[in-house]
C-alpha positions in Angstrom: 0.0 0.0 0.0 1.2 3.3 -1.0 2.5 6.0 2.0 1.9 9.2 0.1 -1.4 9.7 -2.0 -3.2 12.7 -3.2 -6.1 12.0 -2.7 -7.8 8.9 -0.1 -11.8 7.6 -0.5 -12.6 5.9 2.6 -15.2 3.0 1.9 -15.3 0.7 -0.9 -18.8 0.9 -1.8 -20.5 2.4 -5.1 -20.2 6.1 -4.0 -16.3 5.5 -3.0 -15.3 3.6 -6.4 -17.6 6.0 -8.4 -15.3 8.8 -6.7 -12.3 7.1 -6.9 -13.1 6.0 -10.9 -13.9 10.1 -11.8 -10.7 11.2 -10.0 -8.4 8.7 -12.6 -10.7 10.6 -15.6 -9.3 14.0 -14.1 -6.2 12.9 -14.2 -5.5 12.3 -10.7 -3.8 8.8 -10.4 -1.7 8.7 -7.5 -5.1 7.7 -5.2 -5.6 4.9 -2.9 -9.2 3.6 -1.3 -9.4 2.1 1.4 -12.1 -0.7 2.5 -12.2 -2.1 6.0 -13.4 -5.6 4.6 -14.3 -6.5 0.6 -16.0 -4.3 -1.8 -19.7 -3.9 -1.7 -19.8 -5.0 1.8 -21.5 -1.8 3.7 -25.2 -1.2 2.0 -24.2 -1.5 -1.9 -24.2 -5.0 -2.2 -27.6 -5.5 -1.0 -29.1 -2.4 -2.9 -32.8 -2.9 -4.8 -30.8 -1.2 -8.1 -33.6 0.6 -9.6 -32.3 3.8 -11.3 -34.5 6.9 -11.6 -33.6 9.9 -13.5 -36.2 13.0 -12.9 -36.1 14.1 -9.3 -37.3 17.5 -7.4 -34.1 19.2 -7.9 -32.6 20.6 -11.8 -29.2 19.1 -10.0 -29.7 16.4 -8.6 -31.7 15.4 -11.8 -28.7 16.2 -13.9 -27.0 13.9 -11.4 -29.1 11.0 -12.1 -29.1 11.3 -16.0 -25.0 11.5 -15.8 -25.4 8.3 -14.1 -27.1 6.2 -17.0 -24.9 7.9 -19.6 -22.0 6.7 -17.8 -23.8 3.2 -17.2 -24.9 2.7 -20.7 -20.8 2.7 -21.8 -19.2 1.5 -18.6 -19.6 -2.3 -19.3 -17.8 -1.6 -23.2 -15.0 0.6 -21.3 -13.7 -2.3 -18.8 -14.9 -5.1 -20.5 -16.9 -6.0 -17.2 -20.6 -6.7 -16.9 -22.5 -3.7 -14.8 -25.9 -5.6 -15.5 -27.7 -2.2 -16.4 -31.4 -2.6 -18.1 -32.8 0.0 -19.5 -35.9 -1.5 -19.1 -38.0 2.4 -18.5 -39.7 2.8 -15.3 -43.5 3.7 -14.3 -45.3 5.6 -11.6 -48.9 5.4 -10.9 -51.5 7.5 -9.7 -54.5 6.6 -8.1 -56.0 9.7 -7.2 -56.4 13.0 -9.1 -53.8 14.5 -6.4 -51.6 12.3 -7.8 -52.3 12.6 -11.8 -51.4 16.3 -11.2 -48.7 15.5 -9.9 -47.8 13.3 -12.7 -48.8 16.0 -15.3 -46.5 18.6 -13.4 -43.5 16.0 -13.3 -44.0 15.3 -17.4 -43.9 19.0 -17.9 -40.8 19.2 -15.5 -39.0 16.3 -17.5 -39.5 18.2 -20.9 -36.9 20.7 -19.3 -34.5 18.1 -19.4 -34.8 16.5 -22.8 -36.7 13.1 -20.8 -39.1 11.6 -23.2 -41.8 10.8 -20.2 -44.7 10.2 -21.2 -48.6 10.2 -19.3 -50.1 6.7 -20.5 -53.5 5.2 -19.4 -54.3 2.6 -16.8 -54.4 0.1 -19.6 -51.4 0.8 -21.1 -49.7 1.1 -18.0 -50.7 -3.0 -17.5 -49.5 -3.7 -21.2 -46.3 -2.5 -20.4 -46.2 -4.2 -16.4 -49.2 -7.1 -17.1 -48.8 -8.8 -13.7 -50.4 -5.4 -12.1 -53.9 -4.6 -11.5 -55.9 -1.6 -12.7 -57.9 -1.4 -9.6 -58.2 2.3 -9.2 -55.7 3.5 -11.6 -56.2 6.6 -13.2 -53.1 6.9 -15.2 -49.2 6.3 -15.2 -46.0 8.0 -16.5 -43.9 6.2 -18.1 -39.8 7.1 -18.8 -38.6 4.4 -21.3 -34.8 5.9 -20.2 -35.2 4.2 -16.7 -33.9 1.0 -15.9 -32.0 -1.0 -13.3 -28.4 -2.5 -12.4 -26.6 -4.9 -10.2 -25.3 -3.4 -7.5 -21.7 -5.4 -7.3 -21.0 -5.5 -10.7 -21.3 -1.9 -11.2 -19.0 -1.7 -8.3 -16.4 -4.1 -9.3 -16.4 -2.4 -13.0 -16.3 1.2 -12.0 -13.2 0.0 -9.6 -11.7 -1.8 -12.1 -11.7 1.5 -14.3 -10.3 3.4 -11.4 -7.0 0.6 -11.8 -6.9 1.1 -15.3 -6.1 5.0 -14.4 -4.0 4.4 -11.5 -6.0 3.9 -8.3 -4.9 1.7 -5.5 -7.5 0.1 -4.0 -6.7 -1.4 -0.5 -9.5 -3.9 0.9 -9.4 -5.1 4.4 -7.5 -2.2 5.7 -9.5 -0.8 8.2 -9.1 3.7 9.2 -8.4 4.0 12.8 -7.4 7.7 12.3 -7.3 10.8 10.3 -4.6 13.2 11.8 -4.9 17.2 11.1 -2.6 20.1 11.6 -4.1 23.4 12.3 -7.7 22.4 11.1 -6.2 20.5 7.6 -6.1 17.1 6.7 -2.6 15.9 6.9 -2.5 11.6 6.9 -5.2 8.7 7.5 -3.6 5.9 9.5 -4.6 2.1 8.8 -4.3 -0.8 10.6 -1.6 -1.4 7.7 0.0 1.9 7.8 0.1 5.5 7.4 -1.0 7.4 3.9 0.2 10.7 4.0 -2.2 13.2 2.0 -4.0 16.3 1.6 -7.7 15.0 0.3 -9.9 12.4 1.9 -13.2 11.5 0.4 -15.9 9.9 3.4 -17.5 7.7 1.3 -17.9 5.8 4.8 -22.1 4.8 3.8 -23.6 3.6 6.6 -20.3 4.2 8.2 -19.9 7.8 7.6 -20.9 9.3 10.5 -17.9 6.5 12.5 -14.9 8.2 9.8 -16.4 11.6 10.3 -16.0 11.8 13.7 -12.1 11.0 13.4 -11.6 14.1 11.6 -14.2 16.3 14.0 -16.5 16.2 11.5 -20.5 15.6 12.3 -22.4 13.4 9.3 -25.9 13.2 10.5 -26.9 9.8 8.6 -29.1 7.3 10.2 -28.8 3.7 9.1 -32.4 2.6 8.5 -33.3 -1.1 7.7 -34.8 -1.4 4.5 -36.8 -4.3 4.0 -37.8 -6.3 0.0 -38.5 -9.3 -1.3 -37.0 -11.4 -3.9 -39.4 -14.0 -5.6 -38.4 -17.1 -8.2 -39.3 -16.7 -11.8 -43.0 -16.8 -12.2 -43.3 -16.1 -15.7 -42.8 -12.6 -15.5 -41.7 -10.7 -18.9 -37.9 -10.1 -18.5 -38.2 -6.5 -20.3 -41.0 -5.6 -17.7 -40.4 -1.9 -16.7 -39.7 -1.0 -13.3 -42.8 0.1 -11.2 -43.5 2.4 -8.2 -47.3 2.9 -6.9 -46.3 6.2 -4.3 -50.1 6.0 -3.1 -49.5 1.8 -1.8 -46.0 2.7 -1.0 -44.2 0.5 -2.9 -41.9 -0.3 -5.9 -41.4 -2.9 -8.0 -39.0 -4.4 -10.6 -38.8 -8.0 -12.9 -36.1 -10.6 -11.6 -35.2 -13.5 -14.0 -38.8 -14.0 -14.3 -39.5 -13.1 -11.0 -40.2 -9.8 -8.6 -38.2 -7.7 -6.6 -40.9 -5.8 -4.0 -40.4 -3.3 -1.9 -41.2 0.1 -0.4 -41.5 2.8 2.3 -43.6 1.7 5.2 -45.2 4.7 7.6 -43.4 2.7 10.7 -39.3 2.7 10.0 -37.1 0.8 12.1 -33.6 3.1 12.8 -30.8 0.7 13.5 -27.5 1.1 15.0 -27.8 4.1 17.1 -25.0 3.5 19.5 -23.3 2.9 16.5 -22.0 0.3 13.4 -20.9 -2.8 15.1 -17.0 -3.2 14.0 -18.0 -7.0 12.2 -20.9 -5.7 10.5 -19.7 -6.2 6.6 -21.7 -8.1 4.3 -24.2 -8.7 6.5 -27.7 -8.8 6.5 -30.6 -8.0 9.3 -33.0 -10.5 10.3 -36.0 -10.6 8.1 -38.6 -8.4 10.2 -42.2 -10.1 8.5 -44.5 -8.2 11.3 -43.3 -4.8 10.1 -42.7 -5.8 5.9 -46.6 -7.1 6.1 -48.0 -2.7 5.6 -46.4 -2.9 2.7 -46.9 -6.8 1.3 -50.7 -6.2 2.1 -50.3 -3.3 -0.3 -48.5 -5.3 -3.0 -51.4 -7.4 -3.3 -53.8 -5.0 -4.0 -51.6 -3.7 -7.1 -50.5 -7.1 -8.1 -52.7 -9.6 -6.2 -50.4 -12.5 -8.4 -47.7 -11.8 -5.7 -49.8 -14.0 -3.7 -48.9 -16.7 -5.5 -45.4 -16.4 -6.1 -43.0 -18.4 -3.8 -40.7 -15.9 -2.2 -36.8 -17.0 -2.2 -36.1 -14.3 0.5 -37.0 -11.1 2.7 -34.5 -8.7 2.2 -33.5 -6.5 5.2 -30.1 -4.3 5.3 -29.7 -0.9 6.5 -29.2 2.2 3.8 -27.4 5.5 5.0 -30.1 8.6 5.1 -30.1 11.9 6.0 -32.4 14.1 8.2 -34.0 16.1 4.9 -33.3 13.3 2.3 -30.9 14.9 0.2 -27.3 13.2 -0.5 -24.1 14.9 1.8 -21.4 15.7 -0.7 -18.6 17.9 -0.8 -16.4 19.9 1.2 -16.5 20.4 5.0 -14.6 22.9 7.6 -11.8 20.5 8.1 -9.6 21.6 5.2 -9.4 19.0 2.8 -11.8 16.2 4.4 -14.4 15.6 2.3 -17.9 13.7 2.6 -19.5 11.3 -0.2 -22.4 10.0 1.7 -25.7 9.7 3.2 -27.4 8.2 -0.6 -30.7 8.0 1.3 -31.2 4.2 -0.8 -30.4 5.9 -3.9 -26.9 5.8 -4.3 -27.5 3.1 -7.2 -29.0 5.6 -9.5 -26.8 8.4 -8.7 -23.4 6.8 -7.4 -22.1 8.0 -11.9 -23.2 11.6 -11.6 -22.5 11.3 -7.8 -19.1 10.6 -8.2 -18.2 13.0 -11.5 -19.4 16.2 -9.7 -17.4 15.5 -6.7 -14.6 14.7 -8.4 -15.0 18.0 -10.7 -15.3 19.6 -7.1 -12.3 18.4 -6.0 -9.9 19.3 -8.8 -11.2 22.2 -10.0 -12.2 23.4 -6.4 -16.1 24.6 -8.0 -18.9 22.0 -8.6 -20.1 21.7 -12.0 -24.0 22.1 -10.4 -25.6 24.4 -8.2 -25.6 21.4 -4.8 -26.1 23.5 -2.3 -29.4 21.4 -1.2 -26.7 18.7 -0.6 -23.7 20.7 0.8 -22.3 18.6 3.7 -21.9 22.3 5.2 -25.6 22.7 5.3 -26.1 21.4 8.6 -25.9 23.4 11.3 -24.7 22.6 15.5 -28.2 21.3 16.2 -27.9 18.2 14.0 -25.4 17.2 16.5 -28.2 16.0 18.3 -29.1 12.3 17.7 -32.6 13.0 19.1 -33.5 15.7 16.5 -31.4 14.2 13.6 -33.3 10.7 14.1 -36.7 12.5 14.7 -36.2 14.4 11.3 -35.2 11.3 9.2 -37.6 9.2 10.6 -40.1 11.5 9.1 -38.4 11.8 5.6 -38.4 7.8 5.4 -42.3 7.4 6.4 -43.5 10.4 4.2 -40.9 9.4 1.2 -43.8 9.1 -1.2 -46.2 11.3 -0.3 -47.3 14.3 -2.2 -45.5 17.3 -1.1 -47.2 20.8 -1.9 -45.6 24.2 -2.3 -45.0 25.7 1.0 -45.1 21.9 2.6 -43.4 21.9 6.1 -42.0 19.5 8.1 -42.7 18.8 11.9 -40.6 16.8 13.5 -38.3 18.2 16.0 -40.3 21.2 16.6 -40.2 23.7 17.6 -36.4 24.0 18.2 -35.0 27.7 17.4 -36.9 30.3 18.5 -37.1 34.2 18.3 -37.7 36.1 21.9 -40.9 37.0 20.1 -41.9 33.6 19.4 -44.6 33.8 22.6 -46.2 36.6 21.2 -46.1 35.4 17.7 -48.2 32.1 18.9 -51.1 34.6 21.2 -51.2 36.4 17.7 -52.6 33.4 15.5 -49.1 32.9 13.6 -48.5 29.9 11.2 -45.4 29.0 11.5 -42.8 27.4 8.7 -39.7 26.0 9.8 -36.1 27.1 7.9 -32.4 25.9 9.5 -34.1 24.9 12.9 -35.6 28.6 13.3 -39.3 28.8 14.0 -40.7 31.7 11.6 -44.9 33.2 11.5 -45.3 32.6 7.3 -49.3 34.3 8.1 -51.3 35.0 10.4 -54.6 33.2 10.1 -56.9 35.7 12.1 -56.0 38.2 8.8 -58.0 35.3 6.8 -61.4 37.3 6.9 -60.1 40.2 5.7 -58.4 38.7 2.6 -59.7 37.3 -0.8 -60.4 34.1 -0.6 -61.4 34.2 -4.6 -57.4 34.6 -5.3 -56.9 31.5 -4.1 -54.2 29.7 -6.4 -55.7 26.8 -8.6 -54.4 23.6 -7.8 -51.4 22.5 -6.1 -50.3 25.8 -5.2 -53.3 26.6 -3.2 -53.6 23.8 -1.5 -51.2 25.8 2.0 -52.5 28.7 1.5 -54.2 31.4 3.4 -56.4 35.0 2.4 -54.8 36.2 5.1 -51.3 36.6 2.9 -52.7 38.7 0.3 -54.4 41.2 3.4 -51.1 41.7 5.3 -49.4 42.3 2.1 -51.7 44.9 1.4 -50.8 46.3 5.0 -47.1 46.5 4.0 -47.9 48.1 0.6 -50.1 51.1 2.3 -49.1 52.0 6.0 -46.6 49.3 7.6 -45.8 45.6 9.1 -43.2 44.4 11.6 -40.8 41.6 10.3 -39.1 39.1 12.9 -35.9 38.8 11.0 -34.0 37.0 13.6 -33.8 33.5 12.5 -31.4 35.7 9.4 -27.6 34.4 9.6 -25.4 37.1 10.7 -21.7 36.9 10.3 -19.5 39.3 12.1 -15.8 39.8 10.4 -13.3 41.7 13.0 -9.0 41.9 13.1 -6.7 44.2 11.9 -6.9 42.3 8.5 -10.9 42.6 8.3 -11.0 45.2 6.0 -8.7 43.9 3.2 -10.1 40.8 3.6 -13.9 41.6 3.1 -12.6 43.7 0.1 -10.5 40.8 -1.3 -14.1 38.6 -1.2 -16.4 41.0 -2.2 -17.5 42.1 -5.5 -18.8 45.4 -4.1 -16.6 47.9 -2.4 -17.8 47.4 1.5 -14.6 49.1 3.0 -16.7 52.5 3.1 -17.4 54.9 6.2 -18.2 53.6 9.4 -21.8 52.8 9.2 -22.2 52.1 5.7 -24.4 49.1 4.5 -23.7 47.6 1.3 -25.1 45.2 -0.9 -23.1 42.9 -2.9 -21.8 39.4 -3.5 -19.1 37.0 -3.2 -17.8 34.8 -6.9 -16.0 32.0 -7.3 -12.8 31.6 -9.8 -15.1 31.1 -12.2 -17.2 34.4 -12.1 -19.7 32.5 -10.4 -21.9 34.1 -6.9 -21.7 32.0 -3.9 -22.6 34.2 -1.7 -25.2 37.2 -1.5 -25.7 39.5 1.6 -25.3 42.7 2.5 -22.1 44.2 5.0 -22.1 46.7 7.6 -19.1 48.1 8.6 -19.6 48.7 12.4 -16.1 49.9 13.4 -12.6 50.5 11.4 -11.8 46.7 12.1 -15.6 45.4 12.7 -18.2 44.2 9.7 -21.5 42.3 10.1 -22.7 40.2 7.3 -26.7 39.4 7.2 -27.5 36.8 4.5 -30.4 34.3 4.3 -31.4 31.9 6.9 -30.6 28.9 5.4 -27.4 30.2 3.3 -25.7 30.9 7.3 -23.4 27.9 6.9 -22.2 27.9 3.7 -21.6 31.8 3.8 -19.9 31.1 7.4 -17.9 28.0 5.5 -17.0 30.1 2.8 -15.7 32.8 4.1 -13.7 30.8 6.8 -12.2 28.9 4.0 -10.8 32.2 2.5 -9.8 33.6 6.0 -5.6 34.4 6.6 -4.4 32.1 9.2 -1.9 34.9 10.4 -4.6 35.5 13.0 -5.6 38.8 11.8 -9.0 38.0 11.0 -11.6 36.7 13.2 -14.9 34.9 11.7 -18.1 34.6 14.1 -21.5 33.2 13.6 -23.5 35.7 15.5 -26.8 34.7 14.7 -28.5 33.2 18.0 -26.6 36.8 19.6 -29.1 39.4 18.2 -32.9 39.6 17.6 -33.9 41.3 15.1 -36.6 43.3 13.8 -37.7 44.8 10.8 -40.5 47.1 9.6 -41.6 48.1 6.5 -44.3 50.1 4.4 -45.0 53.2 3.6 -45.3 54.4 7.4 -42.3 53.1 8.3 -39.9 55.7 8.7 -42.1 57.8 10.0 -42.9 55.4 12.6 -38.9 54.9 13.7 -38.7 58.3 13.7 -41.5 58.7 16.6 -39.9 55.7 18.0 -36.4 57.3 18.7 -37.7 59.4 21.0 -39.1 57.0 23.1 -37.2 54.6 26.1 -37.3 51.4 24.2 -38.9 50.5 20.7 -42.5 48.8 22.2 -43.5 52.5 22.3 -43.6 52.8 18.3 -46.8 50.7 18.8 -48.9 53.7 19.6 -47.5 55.7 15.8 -49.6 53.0 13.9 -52.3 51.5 16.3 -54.0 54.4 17.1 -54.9 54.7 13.1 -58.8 53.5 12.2 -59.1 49.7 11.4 -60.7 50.4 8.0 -57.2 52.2 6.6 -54.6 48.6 7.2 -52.8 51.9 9.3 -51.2 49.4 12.1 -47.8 47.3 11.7 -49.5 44.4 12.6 -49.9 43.1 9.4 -47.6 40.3 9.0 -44.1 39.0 10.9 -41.8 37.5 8.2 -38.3 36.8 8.0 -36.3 39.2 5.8 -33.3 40.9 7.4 -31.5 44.0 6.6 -28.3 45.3 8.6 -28.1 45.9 12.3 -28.6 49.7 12.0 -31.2 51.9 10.5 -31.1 51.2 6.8 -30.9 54.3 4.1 -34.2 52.5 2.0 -37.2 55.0 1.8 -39.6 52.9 3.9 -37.8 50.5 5.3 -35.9 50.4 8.5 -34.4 47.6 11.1 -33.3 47.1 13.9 -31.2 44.4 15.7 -30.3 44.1 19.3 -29.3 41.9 22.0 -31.9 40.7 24.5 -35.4 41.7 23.3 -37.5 43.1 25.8 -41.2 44.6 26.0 -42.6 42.6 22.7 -45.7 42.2 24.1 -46.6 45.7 23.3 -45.4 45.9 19.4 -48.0 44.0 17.8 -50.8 44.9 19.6 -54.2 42.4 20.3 -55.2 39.5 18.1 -58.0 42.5 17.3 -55.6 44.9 16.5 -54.0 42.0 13.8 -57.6 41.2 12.6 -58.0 44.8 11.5 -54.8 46.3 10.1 -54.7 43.7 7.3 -58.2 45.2 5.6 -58.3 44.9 2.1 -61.1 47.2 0.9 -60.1 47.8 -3.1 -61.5 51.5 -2.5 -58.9 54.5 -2.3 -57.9 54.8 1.0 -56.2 57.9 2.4 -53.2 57.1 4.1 -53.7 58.0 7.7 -50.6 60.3 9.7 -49.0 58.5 12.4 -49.0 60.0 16.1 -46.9 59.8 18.8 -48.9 59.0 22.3 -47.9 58.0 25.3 -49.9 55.3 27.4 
């Protein structure tokens, strides 16, 4: 085994030799991986293989269509056999809920050159004929879709990565990853030390183990997934795969046979304490009691099953993540990198999977916009393995349910919360949920005074409430109070501050003391990664406010520019300050009034005092949009952030006073003048 490397992928699975495969293309072929036992022997070998292409993202989409390029040559490349059918795939719907979200998804795939196609019930059994039509309305069918065998595309991908250079070592098991002032500098074996700069955690259901060695939290839960494996039955061999989202299940042909399985509203988390050291190649026990929600299913859509003699149940745990996305790329250790968390997918995207984080790694950008799988995306409270198991337990029951615009997740709430958060609840709020931070999207007692006519049609007014189009109203003609608190802010201080924010920023932000700036921060290739605005506070002070769920890569990107003279100090200050904003019309007039006053509740009285027929109160709506930490220069807008919030009770008003600033008469109203009273 080779002592110096440049780059090391720890795990030998599909992701790792898909890596490790893509690196060689690059050009990079003094690389080793590493397997504590035989290849395949995590999750891949006893993956289901289907391979889907159109998905919720435009990246990760791209990702999946990469993959069955790749696998459509790989097998002529290495002269191995990857066992890829490109068989198509279909997905039913059985209620009109779900047809519209079939005719949305062909639409979708037309953006990406995917020749799916809306069929018929009947058609649908043509092309699958052991399924029933029972209460089919219509399928869509992707004739690009297919599946493959999970070791041999291993074994041929790793056999490419030889053919370029790669060193792969099996049974050689990572006992340590050694840094020097936060960088990668060696991983030690039980066979010895590699000395390098790069390592890939390609770890699967081990990830989470190989991040820890480098200080590095992977929140992946190993869930056992659970299908069945019949003998031939006279099933057509070229039968397309199959996926009923309203049964919960899938399906795909098997010499003849059936492969079953799905996503049962009762998951069983394994391993919490941890992998156990002799767990490769390994299945669980077959778990019948909890499998029988989803057989009873696969009945109804292909009651044949029934009489199929089943060779064996299935059961081995699959890496996913707490909001069902992949974990790839780059992390705050310098040069440890994560491949990981595939969420029982990493099949059908392990080809692109493995070129964009290669591309990542040599040419330091990704090829895609991947931020929805940034390992950095996680923030401190997904160090928790109550709220990290709570949240993926709830992406593995929901996995096929219909999710409609402005869908929110519940579990683990409420977790991060504004000091207004009370006041938010008396006041009728509805709350969404971004980065852990609760946040009022409406308040319903507004509903009466909206439209209920401008409902949207369809999907996108099924969460949805009048009360958004009154309170907007309210902005638009006298004023509303943001809570902007659950907004990232980064604060930048050192002697070196002020070169540094120049020498990131597109926008010149080095201005006078108490400037606020707009701008954004590019990549080598011209491309924004960041966009905020900067407040410079002091000669060697600047605050950075950029969106909620943007905090850590901002804070990761910035940090990985930073001088490590010490002359530049990076802090997330975000749980530090509330913040609050207010907007409209009124709004300067109302800060104004406020100034004057001991403490901010009293700017209550410039807008509550107003009659209820002219929206005159600030009541209208809390959001989350934040601005700077001072008073901004923007005609009718202003915030404010400080520490410790006190007196919120009195800036909103009653649940009446809510009601009746968001009126939305459509007859010309005459803007009311703020006063100033005392109580």
């Amino acid at each position: 085994m080779r002592t110096h490397a440049r780059a090391v992928v720890i795990g030998g699975g599909v992701g790792g030799c898909a890596v490790l495969y893509w690196l060689t293309k690059l050009g990079w072929d003094d690389i080793v991986l590493v397997e504590r036992a035989d290849l395949t022997s995590g999750s891949t070998f006893h993956s289901a293989g289907l391979v889907g292409q159109l998905r919720g993202s435009l990246s990760l989409t791209r990702m999946m269509m990469s993959s069955v390029e790749l696998y459509r040559t790989l097998e002529s490349e290495v002269g191995l056999e990857t066992g890829w059918r490109e068989v198509g795939s279909l997905r039913l719907a059985s209620s009109p809920e779900r047809m519209e979200e079939l005719a949305r998804q062909a639409g979708w795939a037309q953006t990406f050159g995917l020749p799916l196609e809306l069929v018929s019930a009947d058609e649908a059994q043509r092309l699958f004929p052991p399924m029933s039509t029972d209460g089919v309305l219509g399928a869509a069918y992707l004739p690009t879709d297919g599946y493959i065998d999970p070791s041999q595309l291993t074994f041929a991908l790793a056999a490419g990565a030889r053919r370029g250079g790669a060193e792969i070592a099996t049974q050689t098991r990572v006992t340590a990853i050694s840094l020097d002032g936060g960088c990668v500098q060696a991983v030690e074996t039980d066979k010895g030390t590699i000395e390098t700069d790069v390592v890939i955690n390609a770890g699967g259901i081990f990830a989470a183990e190989i991040g820890r060695l480098a200080g590095v939290n992977v929140p992946v839960v190993p869930m056992a997934h659970e299908y069945l494996v019949t003998r031939p039955a006279g099933v057509p061999l070229d039968v397309p795969t199959m996926r009923d989202p309203s049964l919960l299940v899938y399906f795909r042909g098997e010499s003849g046979g059936l492969v079953m399985g799905g996503y049962e509203r009762h998951p069983a988390p394994w391993a919490l304490d941890g992998v156990p050291s002799d767990f490769n190649g390994r299945l669980l026990e077959e778990d019948w009691p909890r499998f029988e929600e989803l057989m009873t299913n696969a009945l109804v859509r292909v009651p044949s099953l029934a009489e199929m003699e089943v060779v064996r149940l299935i059961n081995g745990p699959e890496a996913f993540t707490p909001d069902g996305e992949f974990i790839i790329g780059p992390t705050d250790v310098r040069g440890f990198w994560v491949a990981a968390g595939f969420c029982a997918h990493g099949l059908a995207g392990a080809g692109g999977m493995g070129k964009l984080v290669a591309e990542w790694i040599v040419e330091g950008v990704p090829s895609l916009d991947v931020w929805e799988m940034d390992s950095r995306r996680f923030g401190g409270h997904y160090r928790s393995r109550e709220y990290t198991l709570a949240r993926t337990l709830e992406i593995y029951s929901t996995y096929y349910d219909v999710k409609y615009p402005g869908h929110e997740r519940t579990a683990g709430r409420p977790l991060r919360l504004s000091p207004a958060y009370p006041r938010l609840q008396e006041l009728g709020a509805a709350f969404g949920e971004k980065s852990g931070w609760e946040r009022a999207n409406w308040f319903e007692p507004n509903a009466p005074r909206g439209d209920e006519p401008l409902r949207p049609r369809g999907w996108a007014g099924r969460l949805w409430s009048p009360a958004i189009g009154a309170e907007h109203v309210a902005c638009r003609e006298a004023a509303a109070l943001f809570d902007e608190t659950s907004f990232a802010k980064i604060e930048i201080s050192g002697e070196g501050a002020a070169p540094f924010v120049e020498s990131l920023c597109a926008n010149r932000v080095a201005r006078d003391v108490g400037a606020i700036t707009y701008t954004q921060m590019l990549n080598e290739r011209g491309g924004i990664e960041c966009d905020f605005t900067v407040t410079r506070l002091a000669d060697d002070l600047f605050r950075i406010v950029t969106g909620t769920a943007f905090g850590r890569h901002d804070l990761a990107w910035i940090r990985s520019h930073a001088p490590e003279d010490g002359s530049v100090t990076v802090e997330d200050v975000t749980s530090k300050y509330a913040c609050l904003g207010i907007w409209g019309p009124q709004a300067r007039e109302i800060v104004d009034c406020a100034r004057s006053r001991s403490d901010l509740s009293r700017a209550w009285h410039c807008a509550s005092r107003t009659s209820a027929s002219s929206a005159g109160s600030c009541t209208a709506r809390w959001s989350s949009a934040c601005g700077s930490g001072t008073s901004s220069g923007t005609p009718g807008a202003s915030t404010v952030s400080w520490p410790g919030v006190t007196r919120l009770s009195t800036l909103c008003g009653s649940r009446r006073d809510i009601a009746s600033g968001g009126a939305t008469s459509r007859r010309k109203r005459r803007r009311p003048k703020p006063v100033c009273r005392s109580r």
